[in-house]
Backbone bond lengths (Angstrom), bond angles and torsions (degrees), N, CA, C in turn:
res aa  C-N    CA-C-N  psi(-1)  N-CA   C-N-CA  omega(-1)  CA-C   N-CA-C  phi
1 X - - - 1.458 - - 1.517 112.28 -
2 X 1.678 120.64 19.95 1.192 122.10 -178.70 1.570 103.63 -95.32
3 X 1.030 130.59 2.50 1.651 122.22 -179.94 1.057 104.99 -67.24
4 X 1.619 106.53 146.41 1.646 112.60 166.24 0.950 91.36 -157.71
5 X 1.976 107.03 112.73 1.805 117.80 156.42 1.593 127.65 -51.40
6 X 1.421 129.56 126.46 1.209 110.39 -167.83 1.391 100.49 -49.04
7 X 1.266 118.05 -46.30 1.646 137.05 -158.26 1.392 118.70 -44.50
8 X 1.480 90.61 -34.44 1.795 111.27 -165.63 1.610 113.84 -96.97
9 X 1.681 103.01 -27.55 1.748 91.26 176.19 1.982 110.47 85.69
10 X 1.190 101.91 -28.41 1.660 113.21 -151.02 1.989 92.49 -119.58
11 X 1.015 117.69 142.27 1.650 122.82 130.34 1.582 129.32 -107.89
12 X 1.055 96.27 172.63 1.820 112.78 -165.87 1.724 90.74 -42.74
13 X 1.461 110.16 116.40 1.433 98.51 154.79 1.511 128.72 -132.25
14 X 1.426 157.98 177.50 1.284 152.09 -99.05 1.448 78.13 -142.55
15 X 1.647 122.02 149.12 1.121 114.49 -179.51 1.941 100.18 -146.92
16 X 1.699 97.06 -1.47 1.843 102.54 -162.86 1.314 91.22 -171.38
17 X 1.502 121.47 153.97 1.637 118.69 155.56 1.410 99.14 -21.07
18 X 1.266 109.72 128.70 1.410 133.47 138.82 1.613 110.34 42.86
19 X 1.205 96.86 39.41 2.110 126.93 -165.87 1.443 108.51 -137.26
20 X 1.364 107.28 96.06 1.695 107.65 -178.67 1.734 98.13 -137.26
21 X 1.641 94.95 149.78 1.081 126.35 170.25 1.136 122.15 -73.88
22 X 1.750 137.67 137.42 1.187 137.75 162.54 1.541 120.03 -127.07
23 X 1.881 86.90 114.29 1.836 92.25 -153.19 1.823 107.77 -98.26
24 X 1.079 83.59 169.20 1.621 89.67 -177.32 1.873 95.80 -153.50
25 X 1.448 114.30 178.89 1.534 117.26 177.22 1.251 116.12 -175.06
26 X 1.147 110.80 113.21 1.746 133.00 -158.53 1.412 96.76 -93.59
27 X 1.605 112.41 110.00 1.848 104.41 171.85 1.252 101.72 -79.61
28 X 1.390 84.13 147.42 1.925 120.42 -166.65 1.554 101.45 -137.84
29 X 1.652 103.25 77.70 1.631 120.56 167.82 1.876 106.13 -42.79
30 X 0.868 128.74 149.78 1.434 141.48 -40.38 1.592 109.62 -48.61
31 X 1.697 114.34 -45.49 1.256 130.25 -150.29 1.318 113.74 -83.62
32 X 1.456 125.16 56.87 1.116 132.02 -165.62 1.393 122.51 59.75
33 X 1.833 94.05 -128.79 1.387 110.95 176.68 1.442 112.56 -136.91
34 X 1.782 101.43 155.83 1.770 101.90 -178.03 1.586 89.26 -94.77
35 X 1.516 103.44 152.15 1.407 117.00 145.53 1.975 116.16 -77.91
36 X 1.479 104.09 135.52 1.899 110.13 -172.92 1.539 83.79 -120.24
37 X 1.250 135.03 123.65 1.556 113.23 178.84 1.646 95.78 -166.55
38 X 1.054 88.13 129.54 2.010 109.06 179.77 1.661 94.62 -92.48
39 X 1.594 93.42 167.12 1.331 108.85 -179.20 2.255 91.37 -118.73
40 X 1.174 91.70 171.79 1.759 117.77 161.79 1.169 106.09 -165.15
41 X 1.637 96.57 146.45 2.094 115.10 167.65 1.093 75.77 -122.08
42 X 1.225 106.91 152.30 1.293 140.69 -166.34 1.747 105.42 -141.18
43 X 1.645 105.04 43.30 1.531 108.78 -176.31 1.554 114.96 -82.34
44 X 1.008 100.97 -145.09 1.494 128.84 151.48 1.769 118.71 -35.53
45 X 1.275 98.51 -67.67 1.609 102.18 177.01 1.594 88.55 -139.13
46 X 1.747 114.07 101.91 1.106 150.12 165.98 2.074 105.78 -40.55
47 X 1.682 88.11 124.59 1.472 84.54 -169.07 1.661 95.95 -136.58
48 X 1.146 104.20 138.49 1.561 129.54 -174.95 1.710 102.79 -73.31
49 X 1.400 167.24 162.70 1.180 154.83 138.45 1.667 93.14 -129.87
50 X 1.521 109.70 117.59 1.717 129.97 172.92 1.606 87.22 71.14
51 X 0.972 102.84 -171.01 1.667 123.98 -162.26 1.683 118.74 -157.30
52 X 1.408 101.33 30.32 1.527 111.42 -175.59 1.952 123.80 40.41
53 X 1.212 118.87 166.46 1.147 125.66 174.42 1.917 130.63 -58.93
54 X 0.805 141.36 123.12 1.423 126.42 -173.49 1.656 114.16 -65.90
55 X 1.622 115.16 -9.74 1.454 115.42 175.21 1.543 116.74 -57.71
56 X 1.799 92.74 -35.71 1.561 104.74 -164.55 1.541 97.93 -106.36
57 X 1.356 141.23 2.43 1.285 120.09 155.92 1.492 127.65 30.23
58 X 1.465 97.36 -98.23 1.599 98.73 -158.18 1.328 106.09 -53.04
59 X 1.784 106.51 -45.93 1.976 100.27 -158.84 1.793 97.34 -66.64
60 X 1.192 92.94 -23.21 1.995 96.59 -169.13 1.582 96.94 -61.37
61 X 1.301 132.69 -72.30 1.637 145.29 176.91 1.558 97.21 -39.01
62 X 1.329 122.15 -46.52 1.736 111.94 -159.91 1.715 92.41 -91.08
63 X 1.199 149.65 -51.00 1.385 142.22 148.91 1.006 118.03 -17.61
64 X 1.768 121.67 -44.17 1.824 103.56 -160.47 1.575 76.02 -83.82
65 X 1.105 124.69 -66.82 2.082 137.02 -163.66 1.347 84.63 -28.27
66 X 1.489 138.41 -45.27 1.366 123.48 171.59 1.175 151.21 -4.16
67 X 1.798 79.27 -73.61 1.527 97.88 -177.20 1.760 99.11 -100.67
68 X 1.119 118.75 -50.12 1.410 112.89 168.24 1.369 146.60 -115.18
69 X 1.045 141.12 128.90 1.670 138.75 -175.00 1.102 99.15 -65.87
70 X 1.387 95.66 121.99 1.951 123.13 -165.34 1.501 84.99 -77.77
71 X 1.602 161.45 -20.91 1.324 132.30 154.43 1.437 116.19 -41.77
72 X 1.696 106.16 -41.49 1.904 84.97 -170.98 1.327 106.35 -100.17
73 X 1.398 129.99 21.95 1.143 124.21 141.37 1.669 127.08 -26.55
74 X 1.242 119.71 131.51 2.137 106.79 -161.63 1.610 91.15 -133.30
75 X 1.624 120.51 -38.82 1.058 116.22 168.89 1.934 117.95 -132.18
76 X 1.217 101.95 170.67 1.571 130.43 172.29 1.383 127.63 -106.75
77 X 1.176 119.15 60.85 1.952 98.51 -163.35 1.642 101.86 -74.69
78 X 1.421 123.58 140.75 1.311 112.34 -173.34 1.568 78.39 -135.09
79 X 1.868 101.53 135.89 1.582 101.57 -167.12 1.696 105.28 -84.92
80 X 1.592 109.76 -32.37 1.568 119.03 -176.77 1.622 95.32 -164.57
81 X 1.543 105.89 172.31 1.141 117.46 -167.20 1.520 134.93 -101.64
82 X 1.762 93.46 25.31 1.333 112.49 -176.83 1.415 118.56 -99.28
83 X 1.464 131.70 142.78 1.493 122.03 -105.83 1.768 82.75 -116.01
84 X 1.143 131.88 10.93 1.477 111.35 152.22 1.524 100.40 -88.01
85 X 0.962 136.70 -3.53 1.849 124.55 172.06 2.080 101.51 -114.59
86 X 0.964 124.04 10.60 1.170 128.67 177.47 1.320 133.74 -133.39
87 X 1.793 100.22 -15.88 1.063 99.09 170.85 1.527 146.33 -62.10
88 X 1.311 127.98 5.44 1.274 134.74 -160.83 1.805 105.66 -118.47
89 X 1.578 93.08 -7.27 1.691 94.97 -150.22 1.149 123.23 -63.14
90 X 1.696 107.71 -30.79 1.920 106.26 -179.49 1.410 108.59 -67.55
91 X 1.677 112.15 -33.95 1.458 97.48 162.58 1.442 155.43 -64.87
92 X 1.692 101.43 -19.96 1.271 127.69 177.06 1.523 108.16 -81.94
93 X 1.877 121.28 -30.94 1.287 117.32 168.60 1.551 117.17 -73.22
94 X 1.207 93.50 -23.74 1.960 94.70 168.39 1.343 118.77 -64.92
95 X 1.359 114.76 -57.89 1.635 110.29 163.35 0.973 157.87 -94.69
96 X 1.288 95.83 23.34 1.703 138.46 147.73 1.005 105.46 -117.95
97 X 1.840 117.04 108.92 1.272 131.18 164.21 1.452 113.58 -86.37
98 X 1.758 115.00 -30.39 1.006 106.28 -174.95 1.637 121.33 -99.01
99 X 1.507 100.51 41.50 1.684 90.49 -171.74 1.280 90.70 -133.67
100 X 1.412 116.13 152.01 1.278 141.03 -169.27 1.757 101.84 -109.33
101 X 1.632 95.65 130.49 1.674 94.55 175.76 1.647 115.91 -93.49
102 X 1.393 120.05 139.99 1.021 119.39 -161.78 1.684 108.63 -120.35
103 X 1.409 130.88 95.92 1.359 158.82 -124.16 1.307 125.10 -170.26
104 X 1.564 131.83 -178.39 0.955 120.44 -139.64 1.641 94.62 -135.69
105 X 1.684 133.81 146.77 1.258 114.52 172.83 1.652 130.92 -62.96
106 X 1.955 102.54 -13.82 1.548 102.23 178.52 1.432 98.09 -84.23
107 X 1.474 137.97 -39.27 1.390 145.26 170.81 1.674 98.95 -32.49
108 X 1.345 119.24 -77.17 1.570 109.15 -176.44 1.685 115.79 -36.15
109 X 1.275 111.24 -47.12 1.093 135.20 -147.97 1.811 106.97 -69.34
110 X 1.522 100.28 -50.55 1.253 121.79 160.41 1.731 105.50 -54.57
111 X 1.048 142.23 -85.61 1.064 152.83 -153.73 1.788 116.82 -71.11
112 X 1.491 114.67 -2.19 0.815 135.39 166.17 2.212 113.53 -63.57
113 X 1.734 82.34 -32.24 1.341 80.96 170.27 2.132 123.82 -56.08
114 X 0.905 79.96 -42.87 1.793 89.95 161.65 0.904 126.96 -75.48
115 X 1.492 119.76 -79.79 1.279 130.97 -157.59 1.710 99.32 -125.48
116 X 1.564 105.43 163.35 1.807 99.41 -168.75 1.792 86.61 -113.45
117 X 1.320 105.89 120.57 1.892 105.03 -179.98 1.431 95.21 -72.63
118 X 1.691 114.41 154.84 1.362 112.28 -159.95 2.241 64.55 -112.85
119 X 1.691 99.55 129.77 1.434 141.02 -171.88 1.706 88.00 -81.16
120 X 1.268 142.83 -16.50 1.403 119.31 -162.68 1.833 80.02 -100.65
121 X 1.057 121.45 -21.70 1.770 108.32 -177.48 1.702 105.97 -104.23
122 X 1.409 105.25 28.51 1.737 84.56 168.93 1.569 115.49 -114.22
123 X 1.335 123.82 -162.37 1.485 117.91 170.79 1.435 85.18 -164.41
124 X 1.535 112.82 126.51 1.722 114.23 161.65 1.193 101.33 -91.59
125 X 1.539 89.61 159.57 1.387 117.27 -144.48 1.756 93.04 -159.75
126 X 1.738 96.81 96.65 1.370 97.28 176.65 1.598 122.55 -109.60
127 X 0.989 121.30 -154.57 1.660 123.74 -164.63 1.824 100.61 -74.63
128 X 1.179 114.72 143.01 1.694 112.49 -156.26 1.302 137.03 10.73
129 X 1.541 108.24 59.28 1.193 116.77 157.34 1.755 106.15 -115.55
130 X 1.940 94.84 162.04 1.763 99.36 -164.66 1.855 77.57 -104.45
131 X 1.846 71.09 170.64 1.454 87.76 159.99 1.790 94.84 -159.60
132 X 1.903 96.24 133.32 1.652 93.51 163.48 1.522 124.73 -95.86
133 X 1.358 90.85 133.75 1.495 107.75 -179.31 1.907 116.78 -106.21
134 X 1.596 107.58 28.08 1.240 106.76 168.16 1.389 113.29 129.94
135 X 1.266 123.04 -69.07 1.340 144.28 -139.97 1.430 91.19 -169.36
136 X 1.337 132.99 28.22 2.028 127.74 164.77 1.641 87.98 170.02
137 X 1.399 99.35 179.89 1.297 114.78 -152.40 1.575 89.29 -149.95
138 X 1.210 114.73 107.74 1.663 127.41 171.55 1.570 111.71 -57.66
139 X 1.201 132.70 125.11 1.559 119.78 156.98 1.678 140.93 -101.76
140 X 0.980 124.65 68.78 1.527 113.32 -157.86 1.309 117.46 -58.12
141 X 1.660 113.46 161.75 1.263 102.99 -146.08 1.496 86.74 -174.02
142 X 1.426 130.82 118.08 1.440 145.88 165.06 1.472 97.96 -53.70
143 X 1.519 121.08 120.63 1.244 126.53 161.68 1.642 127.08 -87.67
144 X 1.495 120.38 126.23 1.158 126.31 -166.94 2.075 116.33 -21.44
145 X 1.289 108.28 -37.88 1.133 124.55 -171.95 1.600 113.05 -132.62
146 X 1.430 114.12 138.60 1.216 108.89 -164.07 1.898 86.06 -171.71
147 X 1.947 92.91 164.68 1.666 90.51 -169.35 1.444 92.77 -118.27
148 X 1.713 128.13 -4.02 1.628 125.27 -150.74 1.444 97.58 -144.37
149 X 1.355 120.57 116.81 1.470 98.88 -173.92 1.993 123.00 -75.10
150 X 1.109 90.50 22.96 1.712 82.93 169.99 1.220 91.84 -104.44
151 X 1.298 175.54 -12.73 1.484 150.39 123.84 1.134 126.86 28.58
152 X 1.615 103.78 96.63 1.663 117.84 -176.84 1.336 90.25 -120.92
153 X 1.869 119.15 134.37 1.150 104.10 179.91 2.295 103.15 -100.11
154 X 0.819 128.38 -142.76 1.560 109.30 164.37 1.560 103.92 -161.92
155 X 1.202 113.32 139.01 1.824 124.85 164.57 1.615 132.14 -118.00
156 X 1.584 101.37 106.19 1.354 103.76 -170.25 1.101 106.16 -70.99
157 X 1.762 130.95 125.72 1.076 142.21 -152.07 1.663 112.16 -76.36
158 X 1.229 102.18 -42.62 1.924 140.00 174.94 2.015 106.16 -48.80
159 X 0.949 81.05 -62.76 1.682 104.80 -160.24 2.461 100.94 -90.78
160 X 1.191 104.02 -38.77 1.317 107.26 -176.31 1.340 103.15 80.88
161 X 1.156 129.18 12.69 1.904 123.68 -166.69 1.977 84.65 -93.09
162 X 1.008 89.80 158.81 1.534 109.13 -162.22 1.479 109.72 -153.66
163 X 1.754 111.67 99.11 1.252 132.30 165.38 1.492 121.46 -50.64
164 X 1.347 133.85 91.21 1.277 128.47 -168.97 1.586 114.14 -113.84
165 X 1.569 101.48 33.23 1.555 111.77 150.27 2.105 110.35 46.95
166 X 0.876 123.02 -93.88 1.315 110.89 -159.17 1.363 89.26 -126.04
167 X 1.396 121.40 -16.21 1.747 123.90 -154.50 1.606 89.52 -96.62
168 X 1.705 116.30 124.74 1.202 133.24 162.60 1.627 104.25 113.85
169 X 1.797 104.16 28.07 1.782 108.26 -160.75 1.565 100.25 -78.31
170 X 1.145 142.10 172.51 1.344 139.09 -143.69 1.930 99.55 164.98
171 X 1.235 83.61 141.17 1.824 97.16 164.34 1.282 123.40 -104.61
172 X 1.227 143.39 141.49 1.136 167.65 -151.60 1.151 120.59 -125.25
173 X 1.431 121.91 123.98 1.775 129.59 -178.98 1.719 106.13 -81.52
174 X 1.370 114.13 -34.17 1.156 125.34 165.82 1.471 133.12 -134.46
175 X 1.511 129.28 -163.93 1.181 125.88 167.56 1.349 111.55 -66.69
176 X 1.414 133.12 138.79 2.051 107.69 176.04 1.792 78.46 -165.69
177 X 1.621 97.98 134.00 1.621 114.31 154.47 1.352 120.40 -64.49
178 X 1.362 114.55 -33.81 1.095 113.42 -153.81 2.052 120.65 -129.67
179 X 0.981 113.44 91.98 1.666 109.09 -169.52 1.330 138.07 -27.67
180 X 2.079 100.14 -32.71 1.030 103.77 151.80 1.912 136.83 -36.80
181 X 1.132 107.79 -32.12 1.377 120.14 -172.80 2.055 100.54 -63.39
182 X 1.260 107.42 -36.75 1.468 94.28 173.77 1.621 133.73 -84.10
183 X 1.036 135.49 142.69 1.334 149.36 169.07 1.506 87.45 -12.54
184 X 1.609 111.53 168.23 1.346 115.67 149.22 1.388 123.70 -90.86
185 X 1.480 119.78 -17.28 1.585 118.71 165.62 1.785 110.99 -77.78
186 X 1.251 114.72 -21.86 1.154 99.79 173.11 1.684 122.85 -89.47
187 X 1.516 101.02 -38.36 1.428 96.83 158.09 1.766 126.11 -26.02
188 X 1.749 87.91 -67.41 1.774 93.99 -179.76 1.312 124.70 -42.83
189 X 1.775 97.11 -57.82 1.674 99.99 175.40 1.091 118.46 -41.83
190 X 1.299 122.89 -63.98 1.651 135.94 170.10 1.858 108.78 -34.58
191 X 1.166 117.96 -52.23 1.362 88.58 165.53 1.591 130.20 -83.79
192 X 1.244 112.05 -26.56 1.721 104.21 174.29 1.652 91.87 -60.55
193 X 0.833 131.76 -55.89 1.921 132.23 177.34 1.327 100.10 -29.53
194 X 1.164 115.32 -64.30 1.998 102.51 -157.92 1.455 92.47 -91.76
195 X 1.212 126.39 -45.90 1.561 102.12 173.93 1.326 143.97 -50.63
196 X 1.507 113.99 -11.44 1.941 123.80 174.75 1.307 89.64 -92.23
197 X 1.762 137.32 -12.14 1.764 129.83 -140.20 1.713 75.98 -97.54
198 X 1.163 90.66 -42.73 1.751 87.70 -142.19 1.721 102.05 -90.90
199 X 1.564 116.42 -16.53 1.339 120.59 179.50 1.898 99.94 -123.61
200 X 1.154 100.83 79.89 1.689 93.47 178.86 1.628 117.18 -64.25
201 X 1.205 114.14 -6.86 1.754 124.88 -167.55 1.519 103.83 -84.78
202 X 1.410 107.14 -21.98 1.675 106.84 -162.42 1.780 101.19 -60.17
203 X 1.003 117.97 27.82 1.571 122.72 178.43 1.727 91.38 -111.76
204 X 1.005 134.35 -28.08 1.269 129.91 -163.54 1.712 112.09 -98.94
205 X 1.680 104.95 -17.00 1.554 93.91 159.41 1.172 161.20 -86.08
206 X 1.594 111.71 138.99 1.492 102.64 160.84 1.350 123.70 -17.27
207 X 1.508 129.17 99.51 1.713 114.07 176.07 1.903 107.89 -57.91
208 X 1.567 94.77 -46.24 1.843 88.29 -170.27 1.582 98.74 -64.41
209 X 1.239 148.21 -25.52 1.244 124.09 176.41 1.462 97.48 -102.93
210 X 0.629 132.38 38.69 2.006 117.64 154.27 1.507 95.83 -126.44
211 X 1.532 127.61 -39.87 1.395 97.86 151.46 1.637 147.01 -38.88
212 X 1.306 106.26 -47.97 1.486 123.26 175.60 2.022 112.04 -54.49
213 X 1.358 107.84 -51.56 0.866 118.90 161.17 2.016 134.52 -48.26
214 X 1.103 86.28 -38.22 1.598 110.54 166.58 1.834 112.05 -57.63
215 X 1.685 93.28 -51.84 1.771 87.85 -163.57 1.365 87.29 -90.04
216 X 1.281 154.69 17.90 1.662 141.14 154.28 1.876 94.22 -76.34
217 X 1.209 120.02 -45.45 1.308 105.22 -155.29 2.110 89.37 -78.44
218 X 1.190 111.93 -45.95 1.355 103.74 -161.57 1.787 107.92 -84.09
219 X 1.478 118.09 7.42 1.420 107.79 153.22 1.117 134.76 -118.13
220 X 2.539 97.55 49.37 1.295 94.19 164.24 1.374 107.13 -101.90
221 X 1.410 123.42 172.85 1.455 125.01 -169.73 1.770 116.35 -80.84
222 X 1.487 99.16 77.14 1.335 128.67 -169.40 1.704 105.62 -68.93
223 X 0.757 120.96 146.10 1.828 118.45 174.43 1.746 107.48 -142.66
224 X 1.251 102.81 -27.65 1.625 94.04 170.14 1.859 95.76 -169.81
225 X 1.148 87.50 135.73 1.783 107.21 171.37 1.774 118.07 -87.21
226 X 1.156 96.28 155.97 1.576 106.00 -171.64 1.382 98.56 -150.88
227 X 1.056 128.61 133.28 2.096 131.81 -178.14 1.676 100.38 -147.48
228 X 1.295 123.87 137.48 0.865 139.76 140.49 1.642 108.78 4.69
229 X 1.179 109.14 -66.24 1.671 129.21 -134.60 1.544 97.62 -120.28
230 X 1.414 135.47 16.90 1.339 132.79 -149.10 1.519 103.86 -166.80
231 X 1.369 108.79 129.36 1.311 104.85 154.95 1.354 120.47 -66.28
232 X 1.565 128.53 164.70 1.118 151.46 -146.32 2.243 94.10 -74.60
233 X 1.254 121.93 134.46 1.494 128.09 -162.62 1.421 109.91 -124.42
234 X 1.458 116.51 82.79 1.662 118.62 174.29 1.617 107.19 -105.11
235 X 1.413 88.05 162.83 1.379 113.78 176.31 1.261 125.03 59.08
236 X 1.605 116.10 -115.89 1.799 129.43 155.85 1.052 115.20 -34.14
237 X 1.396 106.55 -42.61 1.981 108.72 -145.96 1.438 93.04 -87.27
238 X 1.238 127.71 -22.96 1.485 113.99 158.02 1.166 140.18 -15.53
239 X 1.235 93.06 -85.28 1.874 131.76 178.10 1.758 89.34 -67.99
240 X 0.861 124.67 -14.68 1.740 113.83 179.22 1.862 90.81 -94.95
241 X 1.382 124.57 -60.13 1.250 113.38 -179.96 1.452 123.24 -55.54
242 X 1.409 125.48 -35.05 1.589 125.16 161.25 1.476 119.01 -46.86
243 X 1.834 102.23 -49.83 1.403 100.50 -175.97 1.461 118.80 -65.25
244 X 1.201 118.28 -34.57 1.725 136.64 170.19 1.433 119.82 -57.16
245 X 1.804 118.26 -24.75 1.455 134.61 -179.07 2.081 84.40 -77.98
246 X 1.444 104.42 -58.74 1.250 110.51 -179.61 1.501 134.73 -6.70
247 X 1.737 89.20 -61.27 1.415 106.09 -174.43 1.367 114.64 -71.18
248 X 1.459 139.70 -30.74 1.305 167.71 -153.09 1.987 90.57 -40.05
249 X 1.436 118.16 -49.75 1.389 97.81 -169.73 1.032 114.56 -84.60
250 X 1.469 147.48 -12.20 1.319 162.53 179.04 1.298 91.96 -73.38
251 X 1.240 160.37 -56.21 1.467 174.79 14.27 1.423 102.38 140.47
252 X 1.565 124.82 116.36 1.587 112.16 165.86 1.991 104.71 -73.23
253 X 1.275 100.81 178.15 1.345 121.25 175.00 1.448 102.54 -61.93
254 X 1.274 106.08 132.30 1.762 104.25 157.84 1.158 104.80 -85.78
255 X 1.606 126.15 151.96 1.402 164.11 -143.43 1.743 103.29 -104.97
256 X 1.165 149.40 62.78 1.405 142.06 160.53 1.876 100.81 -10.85
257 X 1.213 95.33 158.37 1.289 97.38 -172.53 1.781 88.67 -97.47
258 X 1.800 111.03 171.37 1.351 108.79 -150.52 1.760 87.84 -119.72
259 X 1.515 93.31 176.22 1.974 100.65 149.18 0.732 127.68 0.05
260 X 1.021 97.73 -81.24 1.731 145.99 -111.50 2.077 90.18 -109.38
261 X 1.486 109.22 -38.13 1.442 112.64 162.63 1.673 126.61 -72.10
262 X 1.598 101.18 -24.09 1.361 116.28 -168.60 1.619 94.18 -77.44
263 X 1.636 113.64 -40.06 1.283 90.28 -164.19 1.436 118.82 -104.12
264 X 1.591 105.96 6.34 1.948 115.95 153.49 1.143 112.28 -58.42
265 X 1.382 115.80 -36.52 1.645 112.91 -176.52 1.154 107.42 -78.66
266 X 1.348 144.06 -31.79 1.596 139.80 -173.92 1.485 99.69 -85.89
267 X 1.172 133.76 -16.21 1.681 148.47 163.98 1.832 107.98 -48.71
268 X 1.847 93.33 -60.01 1.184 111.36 174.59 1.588 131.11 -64.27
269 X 1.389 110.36 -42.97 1.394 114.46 171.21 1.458 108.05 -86.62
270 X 0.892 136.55 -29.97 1.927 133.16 153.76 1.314 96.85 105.46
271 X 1.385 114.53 -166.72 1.753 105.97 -163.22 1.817 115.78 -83.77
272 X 1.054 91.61 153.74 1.913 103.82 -172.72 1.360 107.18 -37.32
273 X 1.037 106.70 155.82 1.956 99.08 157.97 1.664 105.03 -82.40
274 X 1.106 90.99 -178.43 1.642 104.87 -166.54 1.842 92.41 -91.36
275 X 1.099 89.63 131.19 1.499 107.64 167.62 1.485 127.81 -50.53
């Protein structure tokens, strides 16, 4: 647990029994920075959740080896097949022989474009079904918001920490474990922000059914959140991040930035260095 990415500011830290985060943070000109960040339990039968980005590799591989020896690795939960939560994985199934990835049949299917998953080490793993991993019982679980449709989000039954995959994504002024660390107006912004970024459709829903959908995911017995895209979500800020997912269909489209922005900023930083 001594790694520290220059990039990230942060090392692997503990967020639940024997439930730690492994952070990383992708600058995202103007709007700070994203949080990229895997989870591990480190129980009974030691389980990997996403597989970090392939930019960050080494610190990602020498962080997880950290906290656990990738032999007793037993499982892989991989939430979808988009390559800041996947990127690490053929390597992590190499050095973990003995862990089984736990995924989806369109997930293979997708990812087949690369690499061919060897089918005798997987187990699908669809929308509320458990799986025991020893000492807790995993739950997968479609999260309100998502950018890939194989998106399983997961709830360790033991601990209440609750993997919420892309849903609750947010920008960051700095490196931070913990969400508490932001304002409450910036918090909010930060989630109406990553929630139109990462779900551009939320203009196209049903409110009464994306509500309905909402209170299945937020009346499971949650105790602390963990996302991809988010610092770590206790207590209050919960029920403030649900209510903020809430608003999402009432919500116009956010605006991609244009040209015409791309090339003020290359105005601003002035010409390249020489190669």
């Amino acid at each position: 647990m001594t790694t520290t990415s220059a990039t990230t500011g942060l090392a692997p830290y503990q967020i639940a029994d024997e439930t730690f985060v492994i952070p990383w943070n992708l600058p995202a000109p103007p709007v700070g920075l994203f949080p990229m960040n895997s989870m591990v339990i480190r129980g009974a039968e030691p389980t990997l959740i996403d597989t970090g980005a392939p930019a960050n590799r080494e610190d990602w591989l020498a962080a997880a080896w950290g906290l656990v020896d990738p032999l007793d690795v037993r499982w892989v939960f991989l939430s979808h097949d988009d390559r800041d939560h996947s990127g690490n994985l053929v390597q992590v199934m190499e050095a973990c022989p003995n862990a089984t990835l736990l995924t989806s049949w369109f997930a293979v299917g997708r990812m087949f474009e690369e690499w061919e998953t060897p089918l005798n080490r997987v187990r699908f793993v669809n929308d509320g079904d458990r799986v025991d991993i020893g000492d807790r019982e995993l739950v997968a679980l479609r999260p309100p918001v998502f950018d890939n449709p194989t998106t399983r989000g997961v709830l360790d039954t033991r601990t209440g920490a609750y993997w919420s995959v892309d849903t609750f994504a947010t920008n960051v002024p700095e490196p931070m474990a913990e969400s508490d660390e932001l304002p409450d107006d910036a918090f909010e912004d930060g989630q109406l922000f990553g929630g139109r970024l990462v779900a551009p459709w939320h203009e196209l829903l049903d409110d009464a059914k994306y509500q309905r959908y909402v209170d299945r995911v937020q009346r499971l017995d949650i105790s602390v959140v963990a996302g991809c895209h988010t610092p770590v979500i206790r207590g209050p800020r919960i029920e403030k991040a649900f209510a903020a997912t809430r608003r999402l269909p009432s919500l116009d489209a956010w605006h991609d930035f244009s040209q015409a922005d791309l090339e003020a900023w290359m105005d601003a930083m002035g010409p390249p260095p020489e190669a």
